[in-house]
C-alpha positions as CSV (number, residue, x, y, z in Angstrom):
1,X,47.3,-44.2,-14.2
2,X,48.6,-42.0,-17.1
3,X,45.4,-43.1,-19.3
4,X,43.5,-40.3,-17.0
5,X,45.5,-37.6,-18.8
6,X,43.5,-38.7,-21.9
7,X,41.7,-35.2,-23.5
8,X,42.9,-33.5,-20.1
9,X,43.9,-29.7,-20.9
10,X,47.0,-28.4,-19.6
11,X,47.7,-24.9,-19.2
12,X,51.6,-24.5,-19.4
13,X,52.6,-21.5,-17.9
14,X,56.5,-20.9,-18.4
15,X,58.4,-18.1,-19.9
16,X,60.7,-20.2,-21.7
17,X,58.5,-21.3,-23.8
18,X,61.1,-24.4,-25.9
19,X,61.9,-25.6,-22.7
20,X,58.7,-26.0,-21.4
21,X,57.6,-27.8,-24.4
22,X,60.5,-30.1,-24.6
23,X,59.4,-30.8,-20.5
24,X,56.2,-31.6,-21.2
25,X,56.6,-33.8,-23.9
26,X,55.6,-37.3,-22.0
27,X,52.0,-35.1,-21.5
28,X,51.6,-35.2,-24.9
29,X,52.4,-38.4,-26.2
30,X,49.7,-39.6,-22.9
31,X,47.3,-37.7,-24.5
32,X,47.1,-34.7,-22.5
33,X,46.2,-30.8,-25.0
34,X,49.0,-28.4,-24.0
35,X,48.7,-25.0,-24.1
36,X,51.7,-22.4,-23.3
37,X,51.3,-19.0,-22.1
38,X,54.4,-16.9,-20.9
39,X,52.9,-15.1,-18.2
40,X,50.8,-15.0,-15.0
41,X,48.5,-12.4,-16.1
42,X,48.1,-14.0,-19.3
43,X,47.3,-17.5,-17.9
44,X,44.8,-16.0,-15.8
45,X,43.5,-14.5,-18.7
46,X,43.4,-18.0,-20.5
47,X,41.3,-19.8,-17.3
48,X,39.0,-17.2,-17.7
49,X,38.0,-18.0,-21.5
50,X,38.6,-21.9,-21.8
51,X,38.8,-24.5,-19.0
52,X,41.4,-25.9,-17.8
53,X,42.1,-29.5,-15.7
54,X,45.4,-28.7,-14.5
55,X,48.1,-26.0,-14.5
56,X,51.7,-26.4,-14.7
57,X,53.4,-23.0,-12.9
58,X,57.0,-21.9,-13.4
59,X,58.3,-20.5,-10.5
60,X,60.2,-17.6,-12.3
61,X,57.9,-15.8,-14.7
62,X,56.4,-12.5,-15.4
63,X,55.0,-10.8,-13.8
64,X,57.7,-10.1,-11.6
65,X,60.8,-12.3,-10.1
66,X,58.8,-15.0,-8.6
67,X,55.3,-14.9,-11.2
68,X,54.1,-18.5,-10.5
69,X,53.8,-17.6,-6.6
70,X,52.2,-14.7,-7.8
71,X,49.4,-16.6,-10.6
72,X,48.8,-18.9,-7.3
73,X,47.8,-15.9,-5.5
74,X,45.6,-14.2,-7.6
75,X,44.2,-17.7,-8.1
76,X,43.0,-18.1,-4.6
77,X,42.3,-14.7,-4.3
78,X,39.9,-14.8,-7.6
79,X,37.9,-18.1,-6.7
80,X,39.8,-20.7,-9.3
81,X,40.5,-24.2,-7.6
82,X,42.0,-25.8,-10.8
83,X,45.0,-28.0,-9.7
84,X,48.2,-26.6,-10.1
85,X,51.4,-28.3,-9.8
86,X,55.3,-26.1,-9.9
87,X,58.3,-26.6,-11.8
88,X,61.0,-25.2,-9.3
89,X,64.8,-24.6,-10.2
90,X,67.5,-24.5,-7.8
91,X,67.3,-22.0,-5.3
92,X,64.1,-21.6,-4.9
93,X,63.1,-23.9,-1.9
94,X,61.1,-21.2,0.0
95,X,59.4,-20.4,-2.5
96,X,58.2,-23.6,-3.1
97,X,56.8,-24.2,0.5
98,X,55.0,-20.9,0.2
99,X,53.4,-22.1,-3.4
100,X,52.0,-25.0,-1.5
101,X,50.6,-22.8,1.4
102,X,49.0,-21.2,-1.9
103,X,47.3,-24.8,-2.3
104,X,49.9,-26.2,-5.4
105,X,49.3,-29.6,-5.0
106,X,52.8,-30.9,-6.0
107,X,55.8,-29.5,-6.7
108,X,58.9,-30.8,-8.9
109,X,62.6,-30.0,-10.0
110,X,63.0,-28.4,-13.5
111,X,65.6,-29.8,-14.4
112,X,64.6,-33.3,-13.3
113,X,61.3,-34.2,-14.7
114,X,61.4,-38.1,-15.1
115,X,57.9,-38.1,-13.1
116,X,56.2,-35.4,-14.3
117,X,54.0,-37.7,-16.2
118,X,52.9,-39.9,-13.1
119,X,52.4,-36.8,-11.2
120,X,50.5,-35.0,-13.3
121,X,48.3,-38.5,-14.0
122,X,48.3,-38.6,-9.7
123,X,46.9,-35.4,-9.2
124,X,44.1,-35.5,-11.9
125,X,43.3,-39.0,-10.8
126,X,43.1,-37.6,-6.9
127,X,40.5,-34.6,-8.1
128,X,38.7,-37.0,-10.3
129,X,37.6,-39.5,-7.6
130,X,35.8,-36.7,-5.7
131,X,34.7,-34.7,-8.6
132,X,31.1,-36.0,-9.0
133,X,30.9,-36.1,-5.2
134,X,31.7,-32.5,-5.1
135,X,29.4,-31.7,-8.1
136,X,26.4,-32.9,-6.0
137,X,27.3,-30.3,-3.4
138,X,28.6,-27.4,-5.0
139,X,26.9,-27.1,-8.4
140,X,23.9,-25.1,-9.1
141,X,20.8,-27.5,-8.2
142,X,19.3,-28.3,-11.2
143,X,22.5,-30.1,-11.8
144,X,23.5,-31.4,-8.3
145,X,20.7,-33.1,-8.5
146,X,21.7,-35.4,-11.5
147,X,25.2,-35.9,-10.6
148,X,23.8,-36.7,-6.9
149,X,21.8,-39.7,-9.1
150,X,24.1,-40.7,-11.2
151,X,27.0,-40.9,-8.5
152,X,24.8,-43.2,-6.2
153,X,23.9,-45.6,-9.0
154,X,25.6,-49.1,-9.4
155,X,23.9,-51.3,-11.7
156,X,25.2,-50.9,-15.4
157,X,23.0,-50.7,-17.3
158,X,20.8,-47.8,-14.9
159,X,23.9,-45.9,-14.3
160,X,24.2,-46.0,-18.2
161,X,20.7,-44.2,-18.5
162,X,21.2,-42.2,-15.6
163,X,24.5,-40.8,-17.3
164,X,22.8,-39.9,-20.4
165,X,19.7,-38.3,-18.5
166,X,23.2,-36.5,-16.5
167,X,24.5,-35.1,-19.9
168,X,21.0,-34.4,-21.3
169,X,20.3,-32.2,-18.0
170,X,23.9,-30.3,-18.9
171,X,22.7,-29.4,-21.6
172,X,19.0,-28.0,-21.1
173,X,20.6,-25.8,-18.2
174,X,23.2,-24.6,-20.4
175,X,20.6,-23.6,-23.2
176,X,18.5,-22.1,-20.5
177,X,21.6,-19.7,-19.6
178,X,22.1,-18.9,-23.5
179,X,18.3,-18.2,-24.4
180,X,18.1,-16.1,-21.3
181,X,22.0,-14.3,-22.3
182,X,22.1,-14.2,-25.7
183,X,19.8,-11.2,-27.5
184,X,17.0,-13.3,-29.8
185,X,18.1,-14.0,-33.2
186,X,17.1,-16.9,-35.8
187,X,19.3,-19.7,-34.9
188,X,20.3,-21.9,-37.9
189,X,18.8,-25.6,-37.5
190,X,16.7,-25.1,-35.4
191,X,12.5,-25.5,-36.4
192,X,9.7,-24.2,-34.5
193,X,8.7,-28.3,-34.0
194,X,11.9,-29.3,-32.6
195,X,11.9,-26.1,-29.7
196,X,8.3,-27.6,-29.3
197,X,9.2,-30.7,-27.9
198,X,12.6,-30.5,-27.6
199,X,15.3,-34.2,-27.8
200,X,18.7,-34.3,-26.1
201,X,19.9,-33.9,-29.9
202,X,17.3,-30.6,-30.0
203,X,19.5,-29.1,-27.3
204,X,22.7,-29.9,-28.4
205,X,22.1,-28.2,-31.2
206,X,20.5,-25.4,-29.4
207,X,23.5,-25.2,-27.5
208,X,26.0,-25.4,-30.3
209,X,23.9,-22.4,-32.4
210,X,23.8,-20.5,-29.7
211,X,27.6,-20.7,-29.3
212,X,27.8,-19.6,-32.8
213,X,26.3,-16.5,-32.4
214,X,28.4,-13.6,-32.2
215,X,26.7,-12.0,-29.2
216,X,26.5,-15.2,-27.0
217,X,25.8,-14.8,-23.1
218,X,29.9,-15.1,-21.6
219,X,28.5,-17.7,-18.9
220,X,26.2,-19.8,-21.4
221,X,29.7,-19.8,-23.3
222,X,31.8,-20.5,-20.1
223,X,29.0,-23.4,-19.6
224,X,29.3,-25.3,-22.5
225,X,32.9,-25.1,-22.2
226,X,33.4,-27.2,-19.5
227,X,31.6,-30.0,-21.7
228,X,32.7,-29.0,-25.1
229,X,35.7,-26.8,-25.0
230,X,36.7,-27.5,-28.5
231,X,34.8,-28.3,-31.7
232,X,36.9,-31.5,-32.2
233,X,34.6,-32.9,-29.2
234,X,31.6,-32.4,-30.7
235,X,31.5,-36.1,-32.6
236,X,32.1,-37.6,-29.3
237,X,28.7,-36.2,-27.8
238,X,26.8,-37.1,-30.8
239,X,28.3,-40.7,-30.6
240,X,26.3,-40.4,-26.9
241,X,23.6,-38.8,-28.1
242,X,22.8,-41.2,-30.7
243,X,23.6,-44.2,-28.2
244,X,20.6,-42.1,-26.4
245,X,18.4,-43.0,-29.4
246,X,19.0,-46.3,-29.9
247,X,18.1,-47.1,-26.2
248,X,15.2,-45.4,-26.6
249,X,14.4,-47.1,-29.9
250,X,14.6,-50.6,-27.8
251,X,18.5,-51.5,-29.5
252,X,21.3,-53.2,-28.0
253,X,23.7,-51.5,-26.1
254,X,26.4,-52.6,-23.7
255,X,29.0,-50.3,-21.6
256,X,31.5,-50.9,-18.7
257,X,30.3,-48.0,-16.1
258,X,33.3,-46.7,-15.5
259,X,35.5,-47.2,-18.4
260,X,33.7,-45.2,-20.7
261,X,33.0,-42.2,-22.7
262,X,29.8,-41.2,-21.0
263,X,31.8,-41.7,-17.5
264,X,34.8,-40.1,-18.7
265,X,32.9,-36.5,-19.8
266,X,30.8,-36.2,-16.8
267,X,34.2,-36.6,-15.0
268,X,35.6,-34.2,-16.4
269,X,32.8,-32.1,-16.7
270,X,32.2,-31.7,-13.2
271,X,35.9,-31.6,-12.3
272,X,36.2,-28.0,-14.6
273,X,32.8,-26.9,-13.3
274,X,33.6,-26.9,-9.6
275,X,37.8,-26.1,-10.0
276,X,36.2,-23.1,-11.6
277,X,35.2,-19.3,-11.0
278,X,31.4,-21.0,-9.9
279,X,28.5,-19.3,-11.0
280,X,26.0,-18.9,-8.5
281,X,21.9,-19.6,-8.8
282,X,19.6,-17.6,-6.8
283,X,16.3,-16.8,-6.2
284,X,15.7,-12.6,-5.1
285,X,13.3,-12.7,-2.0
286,X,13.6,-9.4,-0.6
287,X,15.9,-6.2,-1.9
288,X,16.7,-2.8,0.2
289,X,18.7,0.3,-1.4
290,X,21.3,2.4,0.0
291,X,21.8,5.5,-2.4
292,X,24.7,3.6,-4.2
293,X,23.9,0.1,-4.4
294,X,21.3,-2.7,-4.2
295,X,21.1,-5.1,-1.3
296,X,19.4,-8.3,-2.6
297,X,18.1,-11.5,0.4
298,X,18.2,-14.3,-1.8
299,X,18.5,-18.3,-2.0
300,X,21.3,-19.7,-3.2
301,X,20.4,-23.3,-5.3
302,X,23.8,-25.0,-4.4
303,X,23.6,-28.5,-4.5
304,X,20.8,-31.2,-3.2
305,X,20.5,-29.5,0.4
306,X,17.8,-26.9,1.0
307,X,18.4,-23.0,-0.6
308,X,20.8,-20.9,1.5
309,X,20.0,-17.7,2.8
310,X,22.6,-15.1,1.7
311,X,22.5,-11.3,0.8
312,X,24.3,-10.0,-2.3
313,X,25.2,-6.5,-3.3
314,X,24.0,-5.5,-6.8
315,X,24.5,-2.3,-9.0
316,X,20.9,-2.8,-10.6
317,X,17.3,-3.7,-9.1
318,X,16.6,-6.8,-9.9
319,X,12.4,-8.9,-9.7
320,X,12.2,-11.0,-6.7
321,X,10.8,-14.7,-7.1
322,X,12.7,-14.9,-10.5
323,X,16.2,-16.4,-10.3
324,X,19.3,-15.0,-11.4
325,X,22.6,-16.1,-12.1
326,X,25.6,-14.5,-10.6
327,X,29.1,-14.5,-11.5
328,X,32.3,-13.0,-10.4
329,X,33.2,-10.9,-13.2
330,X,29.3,-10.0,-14.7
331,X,26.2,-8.4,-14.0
332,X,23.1,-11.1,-12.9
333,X,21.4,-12.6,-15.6
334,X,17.2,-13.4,-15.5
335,X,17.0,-16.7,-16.6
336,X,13.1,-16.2,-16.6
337,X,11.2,-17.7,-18.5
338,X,14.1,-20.6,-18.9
339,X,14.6,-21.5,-15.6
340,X,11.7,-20.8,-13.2
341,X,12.1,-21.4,-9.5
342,X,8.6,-21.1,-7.6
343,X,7.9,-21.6,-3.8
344,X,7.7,-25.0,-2.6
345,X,6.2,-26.5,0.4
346,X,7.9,-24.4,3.7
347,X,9.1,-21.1,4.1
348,X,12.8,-20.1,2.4
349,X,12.3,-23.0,0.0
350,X,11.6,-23.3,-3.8
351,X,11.9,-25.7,-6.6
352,X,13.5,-25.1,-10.2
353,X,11.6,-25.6,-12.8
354,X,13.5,-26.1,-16.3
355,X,11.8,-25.1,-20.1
356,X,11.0,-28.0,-21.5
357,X,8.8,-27.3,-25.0
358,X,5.3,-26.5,-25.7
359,X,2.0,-27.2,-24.1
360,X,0.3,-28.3,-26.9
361,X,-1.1,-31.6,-28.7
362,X,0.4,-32.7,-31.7
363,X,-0.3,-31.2,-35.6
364,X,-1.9,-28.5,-33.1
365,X,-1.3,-24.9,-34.7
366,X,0.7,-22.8,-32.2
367,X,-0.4,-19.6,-31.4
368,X,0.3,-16.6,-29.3
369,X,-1.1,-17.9,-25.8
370,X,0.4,-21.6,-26.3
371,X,2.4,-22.1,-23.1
372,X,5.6,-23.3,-21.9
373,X,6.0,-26.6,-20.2
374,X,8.1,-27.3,-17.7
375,X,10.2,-29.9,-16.3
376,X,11.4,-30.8,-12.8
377,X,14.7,-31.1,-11.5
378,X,14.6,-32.3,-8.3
379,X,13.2,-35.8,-6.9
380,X,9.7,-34.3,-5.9
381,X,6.7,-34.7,-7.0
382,X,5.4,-33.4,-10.4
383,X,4.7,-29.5,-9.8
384,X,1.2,-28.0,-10.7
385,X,1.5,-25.6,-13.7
386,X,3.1,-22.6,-13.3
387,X,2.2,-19.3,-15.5
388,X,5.1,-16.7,-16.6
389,X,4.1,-13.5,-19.1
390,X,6.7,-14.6,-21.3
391,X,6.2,-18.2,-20.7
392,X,4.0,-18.3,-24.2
393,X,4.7,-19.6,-27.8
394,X,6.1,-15.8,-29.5
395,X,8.9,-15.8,-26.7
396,X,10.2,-18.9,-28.4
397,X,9.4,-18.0,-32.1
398,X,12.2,-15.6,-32.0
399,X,15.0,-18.1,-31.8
400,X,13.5,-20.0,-34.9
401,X,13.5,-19.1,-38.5
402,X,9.7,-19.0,-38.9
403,X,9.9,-15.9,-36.2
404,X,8.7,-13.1,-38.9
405,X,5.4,-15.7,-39.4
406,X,2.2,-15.5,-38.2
407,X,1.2,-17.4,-35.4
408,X,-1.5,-18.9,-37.7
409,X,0.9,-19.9,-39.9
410,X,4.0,-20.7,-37.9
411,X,2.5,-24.8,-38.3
412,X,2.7,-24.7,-41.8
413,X,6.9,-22.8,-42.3
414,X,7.4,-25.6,-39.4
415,X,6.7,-28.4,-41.4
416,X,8.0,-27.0,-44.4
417,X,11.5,-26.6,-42.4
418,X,11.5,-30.1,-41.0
419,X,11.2,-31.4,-44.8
């Protein structure tokens, strides 16, 4: 079992710092990234920057005499769902129950930690199991959608394709929530013919550009995290994503389904994306105002079932018919023109639509009205065209070093960039 602690991230939250690390030991050598904080307030700080798998809770920490039941709290209280297990000393039995009322999933003696290893690998391996089954229900839809596909698949070498198309999917949303977050700006690597028609390597380095940049959308940041929290992953992707291009170049390959790589990071990718603060996507339909603040009737795009019907306060007006994403701690973000979501067939439905290139033939020169396309991310049929004002060639220029050309001549730097 200990094998699932593998890349896990630990948050280790324990004034007494040595001891902790000298506890926490058998984590390490299994694999597991450890990373201390003192504090409650300071681990809740830490889950809201980097993910986290599971959290390990002293009982008696800052803030206050009894921190950890107080970190469970404001954990419940502030939406986070990461697993959490307590390190108890003697004395503190009621405290214990009451950390477990405050959903810790295990609990164990500080001074005797001879299983701290199999129940840290127990808990994981618990969450784990359900994660994708959750992802299909509780992330935003353009992703439930792929999990939902990739869960129900059995034969190898499909759910091998479907698990790239899974990761490929991850990130195109996650660009679409750093184009529409992060203020234009030249993005270094990436050519006016790659955005054009765009390869699962095109948005991976989208993605890891857009990270770069020092003004980078906090949920497009908070996105990507949950796939790549730390540069040192990066090779692992690209070993995917070229394992992508040699199945589509007609090469070899051979897997185990759920012994792998590919398995492992969509595992774990959905396990920090719904343990965390979610973000939620919705569609604006109708929007009343009080004197003080904005009323918003929107559909929510949670998972494969149909939108639901919810009303939102908001400090700011906001367009109906163009989706928003919402998050706990920030103001909605327009994903327009990334992410489009127009009505579908019945009333209080709609489909999402994700950017996906240029309309254009190739060696074609781009010019100011060439248009976006689009591709679906649900199971329906292939939508009709859809038209946005920004949806056009100069919207895109801007993230690309050939954004001070001409339109006429945009062809011509392109090519030059790719050689």
């Amino acid at each position: 079992m200990t094998q699932q602690l593998t890349d896990v991230r630990i948050l280790v939250a324990d004034d007494q710092k040595d001891v902790a690390r000298t506890l926490c030991r058998p984590l390490q050598r299994a694999g597991a990234r450890l990373y201390y904080i003192t504090d409650g307030q300071a681990a809740l700080d830490q889950m809201a920057s980097r993910p986290y798998d599971l959290v390990l809770i002293d009982m008696k920490m800052p803030p206050g005499e009894w921190g950890g039941l107080w970190l469970l709290q404001q954990m419940t209280t502030e939406g986070w769902s990461i697993p959490s297990l307590v390190l108890s000393g003697e004395g503190s039995k009621q405290q214990v129950i009451e950390a477990l009322r405050l959903n810790a999933q295990d609990w164990i003696v500080k001074d005797d930690t001879a299983d701290l290893l199999e129940r840290c690998a127990s808990i994981l391996t618990k969450h784990h199991q359900t994660s994708l089954e959750t992802a299909t229900h509780q992330l935003p839809t353009p992703l439930a959608y792929r999990f939902a596909r990739y869960a129900r698949t059995a034969d190898v070498d499909k759910k091998l394709i479907e698990g790239l198309h899974t990761l490929e999917a991850i990130l195109r949303f996650a660009a679409a929530i750093g184009l529409a977050s992060t203020p234009p700006t030249p993005l270094k690597g990436i050519t006016a013919e790659q955005l054009a028609a765009p390869s699962m390597g095109t948005w991976f380095t989208l993605c890891t550009a857009l990270a770069k940049a020092s003004n980078a959308g906090q949920d497009f940041t908070r996105t990507l995290s949950w796939l790549l929290p730390e540069s040192s992953d990066h090779q692992g992707l690209q070993t995917l994503i070229a394992l992508r291009n040699a199945i589509a170049h007609g090469r070899e390959h051979s897997q185990p389904p759920q012994e792998n790589p590919l398995h492992a990071l969509l595992t774990r990718f959905a396990h920090r994306a719904t343990c965390a603060r979610r973000i939620r996507l919705v569609t604006p339909i109708s929007m009343t105002y009080d004197g003080t603040q904005f009323f918003v009737d929107v559909l929510n795009l949670k998972g494969i079932a149909r939108p639901t019907p919810e009303t939102v306060a908001l400090p700011t007006s906001v367009v109906t018919g163009q989706p928003l994403l919402i998050a706990k701690d920030g103001a909605p973000t327009p994903l327009a023109p990334w992410l489009l979501t127009p009505p579908n067939e019945g009333p209080g439905t709609v489909r999402c639509l994700l950017f996906d290139g240029l309309q254009r033939t190739k060696g074609t020169a781009l010019s100011t009205t060439t248009p976006f396309r689009y591709t679906k991310t649900d199971e329906g049929e292939k939508p009709p065209p859809v038209m946005h004002p920004q949806a056009v060639w100069p919207t895109l220029a801007k993230w690309t070093a050939a954004s001070a050309a001409s339109p006429e001549n945009t062809r011509h730097q392109s090519a030059e960039q790719v050689q």
